[in-house]
N, C-alpha and C positions, 0 to 999 in steps of 0.2 A: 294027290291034288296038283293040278296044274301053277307050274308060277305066273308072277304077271307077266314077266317076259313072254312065256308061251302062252296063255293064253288072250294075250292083246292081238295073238297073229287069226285071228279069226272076228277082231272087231270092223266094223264100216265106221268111220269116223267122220260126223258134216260138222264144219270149220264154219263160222260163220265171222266174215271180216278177215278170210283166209288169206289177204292176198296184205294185209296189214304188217305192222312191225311182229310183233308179239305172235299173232296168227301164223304168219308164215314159216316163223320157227318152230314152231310150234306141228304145225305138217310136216315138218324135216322131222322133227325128232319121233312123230308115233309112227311116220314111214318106216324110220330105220327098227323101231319097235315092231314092224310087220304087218301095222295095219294098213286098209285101207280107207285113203283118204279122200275125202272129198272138201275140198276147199272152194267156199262161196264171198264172193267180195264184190262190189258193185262199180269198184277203182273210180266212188266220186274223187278219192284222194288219192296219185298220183301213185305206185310203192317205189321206192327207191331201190330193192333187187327186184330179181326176177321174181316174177311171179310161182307158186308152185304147179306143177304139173295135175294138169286135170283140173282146171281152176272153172268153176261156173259161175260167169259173171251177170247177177241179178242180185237185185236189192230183197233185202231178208222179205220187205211185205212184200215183194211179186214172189216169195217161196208157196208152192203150194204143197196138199196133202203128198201126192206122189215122191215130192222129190224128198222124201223123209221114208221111201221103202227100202227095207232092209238096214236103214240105219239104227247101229247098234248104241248110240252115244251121238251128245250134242256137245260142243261147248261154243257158248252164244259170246264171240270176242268185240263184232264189229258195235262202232259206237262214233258218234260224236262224243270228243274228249279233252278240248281246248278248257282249260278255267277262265281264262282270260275273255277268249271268244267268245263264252255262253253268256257272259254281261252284255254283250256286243247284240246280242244275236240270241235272245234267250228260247221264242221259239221255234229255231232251228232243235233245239235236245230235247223238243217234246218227240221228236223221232226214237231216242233213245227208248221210252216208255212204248213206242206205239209196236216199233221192232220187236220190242222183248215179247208185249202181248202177244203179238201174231204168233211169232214163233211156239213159245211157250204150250198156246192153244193147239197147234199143230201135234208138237210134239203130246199132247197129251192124246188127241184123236189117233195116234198111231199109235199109241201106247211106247214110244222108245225107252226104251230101259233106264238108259244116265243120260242126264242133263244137267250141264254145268254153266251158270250162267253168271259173265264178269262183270264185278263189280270194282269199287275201289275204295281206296282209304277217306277220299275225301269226304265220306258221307259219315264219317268222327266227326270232322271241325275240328275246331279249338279243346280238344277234351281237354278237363278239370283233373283227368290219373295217365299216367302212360304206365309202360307200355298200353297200347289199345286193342282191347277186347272183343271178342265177338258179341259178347252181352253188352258192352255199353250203350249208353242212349247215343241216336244219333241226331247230328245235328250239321246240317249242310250249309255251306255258307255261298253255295254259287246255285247259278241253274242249270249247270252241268253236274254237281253232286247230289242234289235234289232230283235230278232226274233219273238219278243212278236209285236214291230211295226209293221213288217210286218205283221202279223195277223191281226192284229187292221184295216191294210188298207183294207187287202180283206174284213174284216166286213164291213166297211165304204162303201165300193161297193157294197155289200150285201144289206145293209142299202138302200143304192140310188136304189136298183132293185127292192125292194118288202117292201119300207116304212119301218118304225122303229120301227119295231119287232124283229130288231137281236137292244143286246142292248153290249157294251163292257162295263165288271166290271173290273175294275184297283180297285187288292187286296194291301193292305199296310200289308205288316210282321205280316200275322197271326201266333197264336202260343197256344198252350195246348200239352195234352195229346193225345199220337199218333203219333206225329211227331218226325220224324228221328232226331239221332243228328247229323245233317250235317247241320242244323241250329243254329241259338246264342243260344235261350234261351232253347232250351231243352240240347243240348250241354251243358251249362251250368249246366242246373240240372242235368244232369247226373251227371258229374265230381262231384258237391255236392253231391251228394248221395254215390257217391262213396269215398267221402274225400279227394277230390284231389283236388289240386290247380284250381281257374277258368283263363284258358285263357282269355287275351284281347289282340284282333289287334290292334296295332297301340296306338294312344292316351287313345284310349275309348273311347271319346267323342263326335264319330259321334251317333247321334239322328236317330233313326226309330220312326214309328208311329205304336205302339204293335195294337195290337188286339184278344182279347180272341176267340179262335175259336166257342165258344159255340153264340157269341155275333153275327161273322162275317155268322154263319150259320145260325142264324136267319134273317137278311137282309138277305141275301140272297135268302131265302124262302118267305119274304117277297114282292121281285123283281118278282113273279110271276105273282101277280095281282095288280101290281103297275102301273101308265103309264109311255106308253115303253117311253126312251130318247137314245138317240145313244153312249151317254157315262156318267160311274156314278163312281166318286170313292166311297170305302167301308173302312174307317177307322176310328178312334177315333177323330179325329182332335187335339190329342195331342202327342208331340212328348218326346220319352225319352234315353238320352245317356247308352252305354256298361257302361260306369261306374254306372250305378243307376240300372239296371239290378241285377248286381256285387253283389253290396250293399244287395239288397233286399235277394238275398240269402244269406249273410254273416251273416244278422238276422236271416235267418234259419240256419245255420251250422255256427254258431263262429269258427272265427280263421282259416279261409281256406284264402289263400296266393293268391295274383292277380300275373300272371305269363305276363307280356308282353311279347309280340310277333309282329314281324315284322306286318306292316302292308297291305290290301290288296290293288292289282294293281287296280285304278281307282276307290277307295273307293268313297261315294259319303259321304258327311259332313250330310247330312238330309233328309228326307223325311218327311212329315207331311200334313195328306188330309187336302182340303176343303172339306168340308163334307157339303155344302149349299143343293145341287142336291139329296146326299142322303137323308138328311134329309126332303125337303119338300116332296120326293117322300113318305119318310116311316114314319117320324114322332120320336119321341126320342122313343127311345129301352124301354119294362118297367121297364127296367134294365141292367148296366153296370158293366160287372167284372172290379175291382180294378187292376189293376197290380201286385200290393199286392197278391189279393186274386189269380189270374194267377196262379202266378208264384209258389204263394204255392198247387195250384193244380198240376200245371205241377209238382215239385217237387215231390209230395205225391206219382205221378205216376209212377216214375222213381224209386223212394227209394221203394214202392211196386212191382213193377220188378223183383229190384234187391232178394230184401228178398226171394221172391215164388222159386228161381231157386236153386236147391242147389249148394252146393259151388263146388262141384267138376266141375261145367259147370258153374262157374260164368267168369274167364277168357275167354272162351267161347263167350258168351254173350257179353264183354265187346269188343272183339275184332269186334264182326258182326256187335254191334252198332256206333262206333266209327270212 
């Protein structure tokens, strides 16, 4: 029998949101696994690397049936994924729902084999047990996580029409290099690298469940020729609070000042996977980034950024990213 290694070199891979944080590493790593990829991204939002090679730039509803021939596997990443913004802006995420249909639909008319379509932890809430389950009830507290349920349900009907090869990955607060800072922990490394005070919302002390993005795109790649399950979370199984974040940069940049700030509407206290599902599917990682080691990657990233631009265009920069 073929391993996944050699057998991933004969899959067509469409990327949807390819040109994204998560997406685009995500094409690095099933490249170098041998597939081919096809990375689709529409760049309403800006990426901050390069894009990946062979990138087709259309919005998931302009995809039609063709451009899904010979594809052997889907995984559906692109998303509006702000919490903040979907308050702002709630029917901007009914895209999310309208996205996942199309596609979904597509992918069922062509009959593609695997389809894997991203989800996220926020569609727990506030749960009542941790760690969090793929059985738990869910219960969304934005309309960007609600929007992510309702995706989840058309999958689940998806699922019921053509068996359990559409599979929903619930991501828990990926984070590295690449990602905008409209998120904590690059957020954060910015302001470090910049010398400037680290924001924190509220307490601090709500708990996410981090995940190095190098780690999260390998499961991921992994879930190719794994067997299919109708739903999988993807996280560390360990959770860690805005105050320890904090922390871990203030060993890299001494003496930067923690700035509170009001807190967010409908914050949630934790997130933290069961990782049971993922692991029996994949097996332990052959290695796990430290937080530690993260965050001083993410950092290194940002503080090299900065350095390469000259300074006449570094307020520039500071403003596009912020």
């Amino acid at each position: 029998m073929a391993s996944p290694r050699t057998a991933a070199r004969t899959e067509r891979v469409l990327i949807t949101g390819g040109a994204g944080f998560i997406g685009a590493h995500l094409a690095a790593e099933l490249a170098a696994r041998g597939c081919a990829v096809v990375p689709v991204d529409d760049l309403r939002v800006a990426p901050l690397q390069p894009p990946p090679a062979g990138l087709l730039v259309k919005s998931v509803l302009d995809l039609a049936r063709p451009d899904l021939d010979g594809i052997t596997a889907v995984y559906h990443l692109a998303s509006h994924k702000s919490v903040p913004e979907s308050f702002e802006r709630p029917l901007d995420y009914l895209d999310n729902v309208d996205s996942g249909r199309h596609l979904l639909r597509l992918c069922e008319q062509a009959g593609t084999p695997r389809v894997l379509v991203g989800s996220t932890c926020e569609v727990y809430g506030n749960s009542l047990a941790l760690p969090n389950t793929e059985a738990a009830p869910l219960a969304p507290r934005s309309p960007y996580a609600s929007s992510k349920v309702a995706l989840e349900m058309i999958a689940r009907n998806h699922q019921q029409r053509r068996g359990s090869r559409v599979t929903v990955v619930r991501l828990f607060n990926v984070y590295g290099p690449g990602e905008r800072a409209d998120a904590l922990v690059p957020a954060l490394c910015l302001r470090a690298a910049q010398g400037r005070g680290l924001p924190v919302e509220g307490t601090g002390r709500q708990c996410r469940d981090f995940s190095y993005v190098a780690d999260t795109v390998h499961k991921l790649a992994g879930l190719l020729h794994a067997p299919p399950v109708s739903t999988v979370n993807l996280g560390s199984g360990r959770s860690r609070s805005v105050l320890e974040v904090a922390a871990l940069l203030r060993e890299i940049r001494p003496g930067l000042e923690l700035e509170f700030r009001p807190g967010r509407r409908d914050e949630i206290d934790e997130f933290r996977a069961d990782t049971t599902v993922q692991d029996g599917l994949l097996g332990l990682p052959p290695a796990v980034t430290g937080m530690r080691e993260g965050v001083r990657r993410t950092y290194d990233w940002w503080a090299a950024r900065l350095v390469d631009v000259p300074a006449a265009r570094t307020p520039l920069l500071v403003k596009e990213l912020t």
